[in-house]
Backbone bond lengths (Angstrom), bond angles and torsions (degrees), N, CA, C in turn:
res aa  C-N    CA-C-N  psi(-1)  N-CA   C-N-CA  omega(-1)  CA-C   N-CA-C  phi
1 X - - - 1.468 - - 1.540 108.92 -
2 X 1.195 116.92 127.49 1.716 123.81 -168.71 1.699 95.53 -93.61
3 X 1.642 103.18 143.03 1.113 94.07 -179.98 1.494 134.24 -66.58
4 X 1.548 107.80 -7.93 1.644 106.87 158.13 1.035 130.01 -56.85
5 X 1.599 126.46 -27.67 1.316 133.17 170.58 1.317 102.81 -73.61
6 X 1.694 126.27 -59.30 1.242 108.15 -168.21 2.228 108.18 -55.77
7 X 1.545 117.06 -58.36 1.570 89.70 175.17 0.864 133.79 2.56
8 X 2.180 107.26 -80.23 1.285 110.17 177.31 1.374 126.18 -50.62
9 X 1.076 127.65 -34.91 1.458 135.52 -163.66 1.730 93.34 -53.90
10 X 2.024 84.59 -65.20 1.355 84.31 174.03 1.889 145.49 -40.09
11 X 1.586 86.44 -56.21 1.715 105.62 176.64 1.924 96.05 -45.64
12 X 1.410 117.02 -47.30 1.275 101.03 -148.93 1.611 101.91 -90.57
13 X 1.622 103.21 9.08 1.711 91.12 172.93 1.404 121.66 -101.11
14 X 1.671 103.67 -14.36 1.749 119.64 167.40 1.361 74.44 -63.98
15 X 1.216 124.17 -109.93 1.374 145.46 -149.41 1.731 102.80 2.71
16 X 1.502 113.39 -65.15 1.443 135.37 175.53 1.205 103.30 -25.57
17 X 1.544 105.84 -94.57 1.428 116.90 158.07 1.573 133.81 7.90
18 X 1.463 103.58 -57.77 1.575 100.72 -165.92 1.384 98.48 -111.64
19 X 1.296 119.94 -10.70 1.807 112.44 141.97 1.372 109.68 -57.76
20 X 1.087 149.12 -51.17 1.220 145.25 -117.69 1.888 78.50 -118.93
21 X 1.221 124.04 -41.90 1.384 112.41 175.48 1.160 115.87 -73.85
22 X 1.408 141.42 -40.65 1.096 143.68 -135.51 1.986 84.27 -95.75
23 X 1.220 118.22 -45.76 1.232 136.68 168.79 1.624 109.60 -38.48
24 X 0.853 139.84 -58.24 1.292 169.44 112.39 1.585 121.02 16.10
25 X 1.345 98.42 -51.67 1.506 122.47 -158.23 1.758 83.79 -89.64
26 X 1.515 121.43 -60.28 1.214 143.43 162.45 1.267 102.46 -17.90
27 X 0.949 124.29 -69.29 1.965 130.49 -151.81 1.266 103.26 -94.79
28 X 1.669 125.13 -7.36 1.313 119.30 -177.79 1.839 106.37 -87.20
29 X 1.865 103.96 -33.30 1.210 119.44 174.02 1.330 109.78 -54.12
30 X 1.641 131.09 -58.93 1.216 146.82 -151.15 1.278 88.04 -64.78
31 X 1.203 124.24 -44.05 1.592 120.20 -157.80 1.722 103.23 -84.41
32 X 1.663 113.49 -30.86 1.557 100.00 -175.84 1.872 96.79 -93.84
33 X 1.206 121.95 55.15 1.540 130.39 163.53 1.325 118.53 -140.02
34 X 1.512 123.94 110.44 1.780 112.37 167.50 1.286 110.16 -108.03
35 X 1.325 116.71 121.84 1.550 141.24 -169.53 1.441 116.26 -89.20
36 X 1.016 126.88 112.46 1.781 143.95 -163.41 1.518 101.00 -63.10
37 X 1.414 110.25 115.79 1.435 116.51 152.79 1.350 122.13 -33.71
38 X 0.970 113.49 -73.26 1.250 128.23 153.21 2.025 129.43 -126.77
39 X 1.429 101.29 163.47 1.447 104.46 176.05 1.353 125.20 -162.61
40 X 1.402 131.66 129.28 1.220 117.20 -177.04 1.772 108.52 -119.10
41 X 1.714 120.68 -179.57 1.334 97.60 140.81 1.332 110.22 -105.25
42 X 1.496 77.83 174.62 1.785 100.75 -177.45 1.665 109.72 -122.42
43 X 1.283 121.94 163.77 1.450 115.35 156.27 1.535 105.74 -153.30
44 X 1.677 99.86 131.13 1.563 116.22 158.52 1.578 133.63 -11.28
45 X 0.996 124.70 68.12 1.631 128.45 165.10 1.181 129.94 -55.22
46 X 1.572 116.06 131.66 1.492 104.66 162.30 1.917 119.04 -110.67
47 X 1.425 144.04 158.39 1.122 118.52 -168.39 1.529 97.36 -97.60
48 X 1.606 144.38 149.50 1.072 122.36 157.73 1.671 123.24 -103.19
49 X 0.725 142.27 134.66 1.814 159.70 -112.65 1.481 88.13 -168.10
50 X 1.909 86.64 144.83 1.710 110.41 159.87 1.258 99.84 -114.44
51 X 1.909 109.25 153.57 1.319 106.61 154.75 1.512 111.57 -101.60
52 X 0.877 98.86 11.45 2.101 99.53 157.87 0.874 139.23 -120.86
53 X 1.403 124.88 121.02 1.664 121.91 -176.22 1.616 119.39 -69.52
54 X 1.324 99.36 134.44 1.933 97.56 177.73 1.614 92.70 170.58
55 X 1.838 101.59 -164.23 1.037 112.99 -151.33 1.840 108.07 -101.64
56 X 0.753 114.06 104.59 1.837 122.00 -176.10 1.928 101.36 -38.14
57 X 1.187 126.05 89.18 1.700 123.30 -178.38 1.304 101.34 -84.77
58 X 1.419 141.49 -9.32 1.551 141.55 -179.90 1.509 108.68 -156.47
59 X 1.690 106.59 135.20 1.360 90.67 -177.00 1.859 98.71 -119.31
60 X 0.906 151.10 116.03 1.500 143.16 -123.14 1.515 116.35 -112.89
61 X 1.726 97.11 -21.03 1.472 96.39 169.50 1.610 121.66 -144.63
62 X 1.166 153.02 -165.89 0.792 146.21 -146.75 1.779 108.47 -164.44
63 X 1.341 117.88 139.81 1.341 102.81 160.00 1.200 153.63 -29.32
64 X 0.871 133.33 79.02 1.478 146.16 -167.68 1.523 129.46 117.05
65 X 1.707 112.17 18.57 0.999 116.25 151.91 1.197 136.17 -92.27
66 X 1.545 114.97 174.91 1.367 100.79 -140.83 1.944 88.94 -128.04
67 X 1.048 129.10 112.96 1.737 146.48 -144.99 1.600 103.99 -123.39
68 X 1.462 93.61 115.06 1.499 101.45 167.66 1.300 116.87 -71.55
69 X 1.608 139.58 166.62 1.456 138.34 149.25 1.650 106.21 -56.04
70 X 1.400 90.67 125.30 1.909 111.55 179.91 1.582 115.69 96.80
71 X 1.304 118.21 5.83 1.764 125.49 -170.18 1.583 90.13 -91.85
72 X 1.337 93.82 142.40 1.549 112.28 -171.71 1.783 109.17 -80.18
73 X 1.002 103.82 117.48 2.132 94.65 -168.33 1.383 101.80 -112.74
74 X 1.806 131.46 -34.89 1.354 105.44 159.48 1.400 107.90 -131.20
75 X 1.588 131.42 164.03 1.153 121.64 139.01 1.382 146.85 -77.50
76 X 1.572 167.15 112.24 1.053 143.92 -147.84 1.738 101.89 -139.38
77 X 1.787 98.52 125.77 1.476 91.03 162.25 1.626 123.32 -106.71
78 X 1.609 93.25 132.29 1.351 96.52 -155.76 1.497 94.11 -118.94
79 X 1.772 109.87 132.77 1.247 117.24 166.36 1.626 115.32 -61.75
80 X 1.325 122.15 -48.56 1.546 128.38 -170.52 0.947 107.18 -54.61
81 X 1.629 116.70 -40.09 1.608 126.45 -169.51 1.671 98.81 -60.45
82 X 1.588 106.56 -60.73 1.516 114.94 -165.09 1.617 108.48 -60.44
83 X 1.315 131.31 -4.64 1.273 133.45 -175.45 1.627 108.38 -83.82
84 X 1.698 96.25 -45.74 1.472 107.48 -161.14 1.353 94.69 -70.70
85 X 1.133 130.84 -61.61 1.552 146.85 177.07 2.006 93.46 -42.47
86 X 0.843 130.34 -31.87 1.026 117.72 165.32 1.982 143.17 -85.63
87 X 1.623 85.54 -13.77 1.264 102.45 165.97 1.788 123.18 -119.79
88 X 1.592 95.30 24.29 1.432 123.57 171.10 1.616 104.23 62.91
89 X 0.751 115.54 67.04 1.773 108.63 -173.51 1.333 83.83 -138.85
90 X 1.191 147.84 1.42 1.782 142.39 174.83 1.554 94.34 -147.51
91 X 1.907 102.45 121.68 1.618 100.75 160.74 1.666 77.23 -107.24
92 X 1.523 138.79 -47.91 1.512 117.07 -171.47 0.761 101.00 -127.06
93 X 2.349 122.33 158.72 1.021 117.12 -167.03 1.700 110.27 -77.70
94 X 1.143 124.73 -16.95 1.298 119.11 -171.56 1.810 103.82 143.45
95 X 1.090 109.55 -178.85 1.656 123.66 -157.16 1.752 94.03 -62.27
96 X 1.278 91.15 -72.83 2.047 99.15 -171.98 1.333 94.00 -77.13
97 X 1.079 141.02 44.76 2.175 138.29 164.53 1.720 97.79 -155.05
98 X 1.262 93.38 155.87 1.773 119.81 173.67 0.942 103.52 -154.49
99 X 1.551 116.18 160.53 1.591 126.46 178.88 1.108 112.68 -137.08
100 X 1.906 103.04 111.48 1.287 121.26 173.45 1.811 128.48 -31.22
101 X 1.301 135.81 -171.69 1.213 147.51 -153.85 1.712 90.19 -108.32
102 X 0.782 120.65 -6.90 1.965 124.87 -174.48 1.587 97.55 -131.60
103 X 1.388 118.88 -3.00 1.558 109.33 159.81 1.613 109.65 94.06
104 X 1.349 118.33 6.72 1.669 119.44 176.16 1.382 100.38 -79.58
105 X 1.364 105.00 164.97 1.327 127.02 166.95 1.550 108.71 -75.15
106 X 1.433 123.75 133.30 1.317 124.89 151.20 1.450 134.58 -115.12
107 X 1.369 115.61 112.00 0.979 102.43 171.80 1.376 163.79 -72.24
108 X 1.779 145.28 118.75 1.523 114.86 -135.90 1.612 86.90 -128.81
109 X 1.431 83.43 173.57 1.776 105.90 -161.52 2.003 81.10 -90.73
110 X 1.374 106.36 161.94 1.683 107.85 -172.75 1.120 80.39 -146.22
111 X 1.434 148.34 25.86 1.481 135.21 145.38 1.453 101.92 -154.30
112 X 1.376 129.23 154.04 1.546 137.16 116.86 0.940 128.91 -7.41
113 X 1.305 120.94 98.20 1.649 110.51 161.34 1.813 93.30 -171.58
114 X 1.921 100.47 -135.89 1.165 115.92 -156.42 1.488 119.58 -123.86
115 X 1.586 134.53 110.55 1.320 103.36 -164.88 1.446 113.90 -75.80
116 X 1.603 149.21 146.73 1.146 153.47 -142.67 1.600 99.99 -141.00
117 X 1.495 112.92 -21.88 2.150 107.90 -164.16 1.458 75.29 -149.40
118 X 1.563 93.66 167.75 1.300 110.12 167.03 1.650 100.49 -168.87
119 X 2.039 107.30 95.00 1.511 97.47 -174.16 1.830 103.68 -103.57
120 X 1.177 111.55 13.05 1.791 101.59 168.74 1.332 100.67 -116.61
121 X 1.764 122.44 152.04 1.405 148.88 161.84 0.852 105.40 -126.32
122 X 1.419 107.93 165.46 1.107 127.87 -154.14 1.938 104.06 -91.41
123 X 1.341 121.50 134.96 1.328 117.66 -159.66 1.661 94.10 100.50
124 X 1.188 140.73 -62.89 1.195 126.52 -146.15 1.696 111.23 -57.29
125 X 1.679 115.36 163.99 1.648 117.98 143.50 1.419 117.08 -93.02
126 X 1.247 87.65 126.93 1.817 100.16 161.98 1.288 113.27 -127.11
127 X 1.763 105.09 156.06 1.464 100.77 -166.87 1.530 91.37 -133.00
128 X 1.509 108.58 146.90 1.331 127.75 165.85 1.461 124.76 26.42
129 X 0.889 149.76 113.84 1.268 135.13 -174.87 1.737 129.12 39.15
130 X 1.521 96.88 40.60 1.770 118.19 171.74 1.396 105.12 -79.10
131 X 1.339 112.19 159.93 1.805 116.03 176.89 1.056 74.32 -115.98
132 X 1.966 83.95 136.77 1.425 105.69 -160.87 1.716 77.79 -119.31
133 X 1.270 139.16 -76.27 1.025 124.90 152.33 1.597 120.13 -131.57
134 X 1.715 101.15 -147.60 1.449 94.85 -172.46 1.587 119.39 -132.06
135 X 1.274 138.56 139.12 0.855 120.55 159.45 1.596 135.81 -114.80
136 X 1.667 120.64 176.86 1.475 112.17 -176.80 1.608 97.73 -123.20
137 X 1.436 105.09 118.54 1.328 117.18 172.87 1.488 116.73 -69.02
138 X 1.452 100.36 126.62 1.471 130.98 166.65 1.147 111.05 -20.68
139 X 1.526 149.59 108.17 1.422 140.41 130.26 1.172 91.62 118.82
140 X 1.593 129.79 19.86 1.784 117.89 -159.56 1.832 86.06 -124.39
141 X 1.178 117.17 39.51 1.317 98.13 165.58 1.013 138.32 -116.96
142 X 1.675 123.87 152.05 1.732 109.08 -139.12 1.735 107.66 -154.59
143 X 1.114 119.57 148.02 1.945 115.85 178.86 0.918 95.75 -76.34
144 X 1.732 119.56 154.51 1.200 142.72 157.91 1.502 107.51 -114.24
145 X 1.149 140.42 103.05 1.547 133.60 -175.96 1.364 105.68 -127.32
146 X 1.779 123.03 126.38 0.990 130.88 157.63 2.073 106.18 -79.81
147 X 1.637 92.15 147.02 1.605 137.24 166.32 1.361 122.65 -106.28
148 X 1.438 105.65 129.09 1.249 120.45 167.85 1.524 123.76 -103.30
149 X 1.753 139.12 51.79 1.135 138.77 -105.48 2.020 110.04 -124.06
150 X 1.099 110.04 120.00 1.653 90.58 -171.52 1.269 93.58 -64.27
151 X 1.663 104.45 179.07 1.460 94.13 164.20 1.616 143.74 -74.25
152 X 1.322 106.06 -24.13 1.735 155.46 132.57 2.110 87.02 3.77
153 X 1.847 81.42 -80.05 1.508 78.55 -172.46 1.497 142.75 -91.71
154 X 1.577 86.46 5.79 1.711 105.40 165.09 1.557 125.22 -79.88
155 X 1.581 93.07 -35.84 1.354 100.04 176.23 1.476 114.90 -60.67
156 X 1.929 103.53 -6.61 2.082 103.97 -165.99 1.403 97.40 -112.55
157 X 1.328 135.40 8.38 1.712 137.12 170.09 1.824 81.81 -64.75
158 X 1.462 106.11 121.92 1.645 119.65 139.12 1.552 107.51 -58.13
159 X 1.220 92.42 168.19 1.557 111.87 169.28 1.821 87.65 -86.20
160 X 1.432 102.40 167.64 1.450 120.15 171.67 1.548 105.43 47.56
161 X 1.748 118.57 10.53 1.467 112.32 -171.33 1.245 133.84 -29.48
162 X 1.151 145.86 108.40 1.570 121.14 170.47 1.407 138.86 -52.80
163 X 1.610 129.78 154.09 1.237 127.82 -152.74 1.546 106.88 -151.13
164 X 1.312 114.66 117.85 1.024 105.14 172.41 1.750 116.26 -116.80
165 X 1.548 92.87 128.66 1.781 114.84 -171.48 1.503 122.21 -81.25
166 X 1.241 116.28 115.39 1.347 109.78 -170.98 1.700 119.47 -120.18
167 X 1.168 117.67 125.65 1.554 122.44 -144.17 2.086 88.38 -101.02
168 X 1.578 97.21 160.42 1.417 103.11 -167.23 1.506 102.71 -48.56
169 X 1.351 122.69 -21.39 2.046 136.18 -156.15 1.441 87.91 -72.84
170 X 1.743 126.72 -33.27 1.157 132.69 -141.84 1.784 111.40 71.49
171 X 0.985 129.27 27.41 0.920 114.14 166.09 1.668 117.77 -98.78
172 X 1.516 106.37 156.93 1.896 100.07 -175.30 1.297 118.89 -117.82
173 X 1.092 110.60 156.64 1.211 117.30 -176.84 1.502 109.52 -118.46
174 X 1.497 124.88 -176.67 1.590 113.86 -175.22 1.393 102.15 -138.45
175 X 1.587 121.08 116.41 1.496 114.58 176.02 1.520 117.15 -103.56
176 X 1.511 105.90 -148.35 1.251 107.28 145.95 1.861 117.77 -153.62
177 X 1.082 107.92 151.51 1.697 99.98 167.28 1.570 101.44 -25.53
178 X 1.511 105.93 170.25 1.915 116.26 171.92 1.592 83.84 -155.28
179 X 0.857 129.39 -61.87 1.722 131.34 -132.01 1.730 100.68 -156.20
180 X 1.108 103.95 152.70 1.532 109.99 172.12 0.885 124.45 -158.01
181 X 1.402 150.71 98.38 1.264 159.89 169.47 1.348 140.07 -97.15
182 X 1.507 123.19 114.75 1.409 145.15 -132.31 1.451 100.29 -112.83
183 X 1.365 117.32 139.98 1.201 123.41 138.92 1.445 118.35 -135.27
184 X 1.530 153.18 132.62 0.929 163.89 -149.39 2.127 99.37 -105.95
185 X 1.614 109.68 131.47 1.398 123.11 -161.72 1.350 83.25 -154.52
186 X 1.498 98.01 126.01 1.778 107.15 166.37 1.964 116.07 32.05
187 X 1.015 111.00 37.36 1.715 104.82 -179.05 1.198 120.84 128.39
188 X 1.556 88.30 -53.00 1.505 118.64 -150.59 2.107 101.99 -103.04
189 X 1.709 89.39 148.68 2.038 99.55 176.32 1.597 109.23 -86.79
190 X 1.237 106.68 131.58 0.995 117.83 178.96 1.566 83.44 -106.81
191 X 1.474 117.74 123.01 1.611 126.72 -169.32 1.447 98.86 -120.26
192 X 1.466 128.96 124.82 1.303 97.33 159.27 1.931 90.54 -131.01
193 X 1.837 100.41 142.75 1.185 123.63 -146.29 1.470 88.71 -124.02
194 X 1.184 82.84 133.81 2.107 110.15 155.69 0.963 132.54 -114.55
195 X 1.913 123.29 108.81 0.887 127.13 -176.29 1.480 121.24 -122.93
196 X 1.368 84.39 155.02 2.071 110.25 -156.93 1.528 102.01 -101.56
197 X 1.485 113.91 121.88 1.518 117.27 175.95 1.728 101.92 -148.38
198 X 1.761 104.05 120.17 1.484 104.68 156.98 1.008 131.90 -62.49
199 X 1.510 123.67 -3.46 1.745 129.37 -175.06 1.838 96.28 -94.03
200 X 1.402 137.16 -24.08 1.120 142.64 141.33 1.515 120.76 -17.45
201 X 1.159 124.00 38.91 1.733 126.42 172.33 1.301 97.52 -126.64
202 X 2.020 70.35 125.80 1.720 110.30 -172.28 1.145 127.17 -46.17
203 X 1.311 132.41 128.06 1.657 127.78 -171.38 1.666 124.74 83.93
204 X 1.807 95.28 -11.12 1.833 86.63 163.32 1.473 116.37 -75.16
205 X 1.723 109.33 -171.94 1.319 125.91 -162.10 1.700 100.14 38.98
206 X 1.051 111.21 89.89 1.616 126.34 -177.89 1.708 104.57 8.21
207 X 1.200 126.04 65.63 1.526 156.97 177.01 1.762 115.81 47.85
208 X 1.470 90.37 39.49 1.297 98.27 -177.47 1.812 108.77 -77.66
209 X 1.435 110.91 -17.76 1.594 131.43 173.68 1.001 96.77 -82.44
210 X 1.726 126.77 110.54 1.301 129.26 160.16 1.957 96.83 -175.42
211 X 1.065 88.10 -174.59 1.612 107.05 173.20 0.896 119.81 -84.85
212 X 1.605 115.43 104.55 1.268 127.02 164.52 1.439 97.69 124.32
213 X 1.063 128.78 38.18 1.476 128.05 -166.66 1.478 109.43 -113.34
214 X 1.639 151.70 105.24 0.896 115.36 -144.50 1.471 90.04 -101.01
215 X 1.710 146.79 -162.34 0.493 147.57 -61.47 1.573 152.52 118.48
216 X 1.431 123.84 111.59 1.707 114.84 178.80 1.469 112.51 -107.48
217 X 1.289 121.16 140.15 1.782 120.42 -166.42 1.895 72.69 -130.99
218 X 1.645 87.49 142.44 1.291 115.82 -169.65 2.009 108.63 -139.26
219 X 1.336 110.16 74.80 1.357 113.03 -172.09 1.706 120.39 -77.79
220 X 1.748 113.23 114.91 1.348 105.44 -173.35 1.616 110.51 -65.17
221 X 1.491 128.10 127.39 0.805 113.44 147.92 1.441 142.22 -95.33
222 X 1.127 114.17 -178.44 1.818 122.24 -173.25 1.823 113.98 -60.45
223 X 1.024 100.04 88.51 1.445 99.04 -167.35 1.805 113.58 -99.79
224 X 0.808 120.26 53.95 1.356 122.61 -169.16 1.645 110.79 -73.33
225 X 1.608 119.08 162.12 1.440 125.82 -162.40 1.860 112.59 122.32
226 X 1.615 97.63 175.51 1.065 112.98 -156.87 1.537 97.81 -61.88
227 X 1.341 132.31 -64.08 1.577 157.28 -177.16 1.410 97.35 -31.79
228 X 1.354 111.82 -61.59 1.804 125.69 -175.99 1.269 100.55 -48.27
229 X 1.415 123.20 -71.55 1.338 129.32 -168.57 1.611 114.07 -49.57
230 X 1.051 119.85 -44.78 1.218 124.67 -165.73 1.880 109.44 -93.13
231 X 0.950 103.50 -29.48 1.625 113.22 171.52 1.544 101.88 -83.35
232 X 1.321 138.55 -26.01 1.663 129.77 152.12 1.734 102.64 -72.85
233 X 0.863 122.99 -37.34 1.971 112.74 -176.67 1.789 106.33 -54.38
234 X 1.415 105.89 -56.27 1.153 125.98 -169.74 1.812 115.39 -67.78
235 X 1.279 97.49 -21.88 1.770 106.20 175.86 1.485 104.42 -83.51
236 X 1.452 101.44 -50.50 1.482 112.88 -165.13 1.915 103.97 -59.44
237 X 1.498 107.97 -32.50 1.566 124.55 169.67 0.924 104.96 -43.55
238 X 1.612 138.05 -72.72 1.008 165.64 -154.30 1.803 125.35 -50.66
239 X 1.575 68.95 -61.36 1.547 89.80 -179.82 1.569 125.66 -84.98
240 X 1.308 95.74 -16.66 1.994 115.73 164.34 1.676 100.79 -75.69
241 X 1.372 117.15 -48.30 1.259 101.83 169.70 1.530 147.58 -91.53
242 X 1.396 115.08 8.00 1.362 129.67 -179.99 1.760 110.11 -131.25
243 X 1.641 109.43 -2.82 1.312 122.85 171.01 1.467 89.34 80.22
């Protein structure tokens, strides 16, 4: 055998090899990742409500503004109000209401955030505990991703798992598990998961971060074994030596 033959022999048994690893390395990854059927974000709402019925004389904000805690969002003149206030049984209307210098009801925002609805105008009647509109609280926004999960790979979700979020741009973001909720179908978990990320502020990646955005959530799971270990030694090698 001339040593040109042996080379090749050689070349083509590395070669083998790091197909056969890299292959390997591949299918060990695929398996420590469960990929969301679906996923969107979401963000935390609160509804805002009167406790007095009457006639809305100012309506203060509008869809898509953006309302501190204590900003005035409607006015309402309310006969019931003006009665009670008259037979002293109301000096204020309550925590989220105040009453103007002419005795209306006002209504106030009790958090930060975003207005999203707006079901009173100005002219309208509303009565007692009407949704007047809605808002989306500041900094409360979060994935919702359904799982399709054997049990195999439910039993390998860590607690606090990590997740990485990937927006239509392809760009990612980094969460973590929050919550998880199971229902069991033919074998198999139907999981649906909430996940928590500080890189989640509303209107980045040119406002692709917001509510209603859908989205792929990609949860690492617990992948332990020989392949794992040695495919983290060999990265961690890698990356100490080429930075």
């Amino acid at each position: 055998m001339t040593w040109r033959v042996r080379f090749k022999l050689f070349a083509g048994t590395v070669l083998v090899l790091l197909v056969a690893a890299y292959a390997t390395y591949h299918v060990n990854e695929t398996r420590g990742t469960a990929v969301s059927d679906s996923a969107q974000i979401l963000g935390e709402t609160y509804v805002v409500g009167t406790p007095y019925a009457g006639l809305v004389v100012a309506q203060k904000v509008a869809v898509g503004d953006v309302v501190s805690e204590g900003d005035p969002l409607f006015v309402i003149d309310s006969a019931a109000l003006d009665r009670d206030l008259s037979l002293g049984t109301v000096s204020t209307a309550g925590q989220a209401t105040t009453i103007d210098v002419d005795g209306n009801l006002v209504v106030l925002a009790t958090q930060d955030g975003t207005v999203t609805d707006v079901a009173a105008q100005s002219g309208t009647f509303v009565s007692a505990a009407d949704h007047l509109a809605t808002v989306q609280i500041a900094g409360s926004l979060y994935v919702q991703a359904e799982y399709t999960l054997t049990a195999k790979e439910y039993a390998r979700v860590p607690e606090d798992a990590a997740v990485t979020i990937e927006l239509p741009s392809t760009a990612t973001l980094r969460g973590t598990v929050e919550r998880v909720q199971v229902t069991t179908v033919g074998g198999k978990a139907l999981a649906l998961v909430t996940v928590g990320s500080d890189e989640l502020v509303d209107g980045e990646e040119n406002g692709l971060v917001g509510s209603g955005t859908p989205v792929t959530a990609s949860i690492s799971l617990r992948n332990d074994g020989v392949v794992t270990t040695v495919s983290h030694a060999v990265t961690t090698y890698v990356r100490g030596v080429f930075g």
